[in-house]
N, C-alpha and C positions, 0 to 999 in steps of 0.2 A: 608490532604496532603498539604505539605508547596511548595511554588515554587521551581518548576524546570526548570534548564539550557536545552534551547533547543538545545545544542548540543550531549547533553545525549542520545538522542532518534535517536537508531540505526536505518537501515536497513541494512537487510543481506541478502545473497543468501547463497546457497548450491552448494559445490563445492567439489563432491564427499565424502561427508559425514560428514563435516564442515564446518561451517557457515562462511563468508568471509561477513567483514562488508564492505558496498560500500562507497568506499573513496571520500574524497574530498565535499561531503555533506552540503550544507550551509544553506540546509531549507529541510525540513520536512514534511510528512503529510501522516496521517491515518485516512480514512475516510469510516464509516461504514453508509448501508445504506438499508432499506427494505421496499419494497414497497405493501403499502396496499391492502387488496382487499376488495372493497365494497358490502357490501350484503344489502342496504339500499332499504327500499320497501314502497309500501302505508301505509302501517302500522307501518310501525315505528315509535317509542314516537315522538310523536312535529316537526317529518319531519327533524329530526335530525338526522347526515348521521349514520350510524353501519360499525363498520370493520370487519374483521371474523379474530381473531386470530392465528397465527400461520400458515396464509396459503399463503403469498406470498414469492416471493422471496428476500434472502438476497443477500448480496455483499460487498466488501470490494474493498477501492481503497486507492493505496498508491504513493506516487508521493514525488520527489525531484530532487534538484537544486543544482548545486555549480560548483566547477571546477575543472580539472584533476591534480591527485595529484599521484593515485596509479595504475602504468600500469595493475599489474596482475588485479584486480578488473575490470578497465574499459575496460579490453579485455576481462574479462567473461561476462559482460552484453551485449557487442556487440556481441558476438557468441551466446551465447542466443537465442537474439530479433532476429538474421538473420537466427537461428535455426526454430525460433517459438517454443522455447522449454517453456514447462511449467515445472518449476522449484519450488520445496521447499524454500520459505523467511521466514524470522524471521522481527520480527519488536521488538526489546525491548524499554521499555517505562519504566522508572524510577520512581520509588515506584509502580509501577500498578505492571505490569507483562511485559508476552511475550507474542503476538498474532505469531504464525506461520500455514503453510498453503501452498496449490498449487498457484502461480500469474504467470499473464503473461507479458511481457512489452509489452505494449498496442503502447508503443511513447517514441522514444527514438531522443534526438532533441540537435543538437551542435552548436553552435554559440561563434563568435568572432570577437574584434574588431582589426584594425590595430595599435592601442596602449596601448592593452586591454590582459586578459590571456585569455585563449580557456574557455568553459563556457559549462556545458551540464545540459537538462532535463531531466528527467528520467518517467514514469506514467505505474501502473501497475495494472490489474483489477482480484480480486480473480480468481482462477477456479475450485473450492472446497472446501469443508467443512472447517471451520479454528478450531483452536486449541486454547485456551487461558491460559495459565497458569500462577497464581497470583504468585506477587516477594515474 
């Protein structure tokens, strides 16, 4: 896989049954993550740990940065997050695929300067099974 522009790498929401990429975007991030579980005992070879395959849990966390560009967008992630709605996202990732799935917005965070443009975070944590499908 040769480099890719990080401006390539979507995030989307679900906005009654099409994907609405979330505007304004200036940074990025998918972040997979599963946590082991140890079955490690007296007996184990040389006191060296063992994991048990396949039996803790995963998770996915996606988060980004930038600043307000597209009302319709950043008025469906704030009715959302003040919903507490867990919502179908898309994440597309250039030559990989599409990871999509249930997320939540976990933190939704705006800031701004008095010489500056409005600025928002965004951070959202799976809440089920995710989907992968290669480009």
């Amino acid at each position: 896989m040769t480099a890719q522009k990080g401006k390539d790498l979507l995030i989307k929401i679900d906005d009654g049954g099409s994907f609405v990429t979330i505007a304004g975007l200036r940074a990025r991030r998918l972040a997979f993550n599963a946590e082991a579980v140890d079955i490690t005992d007296a007996e184990s070879a040389g006191r060296w740990r063992e994991l048990l395959g396949g039996a803790g849990m995963q998770r996915a966390s996606l988060s980004g940065g930038g600043l307000f560009k597209d009302q319709a967008s950043d008025a469906l992630a704030r009715a959302v997050f003040f919903a507490s709605e867990i919502r179908a996202w898309q994440v597309a990732i250039p030559d990989f695929g599409t990871v999509s799935g249930p997320f939540q917005i976990t933190a939704l965070e705006y800031a701004g300067r008095h010489d500056g443009e409005m600025t928002f975070e965004i951070a959202l944590e799976s809440a089920g099974a995710l989907v992968f499908a290669a480009a």
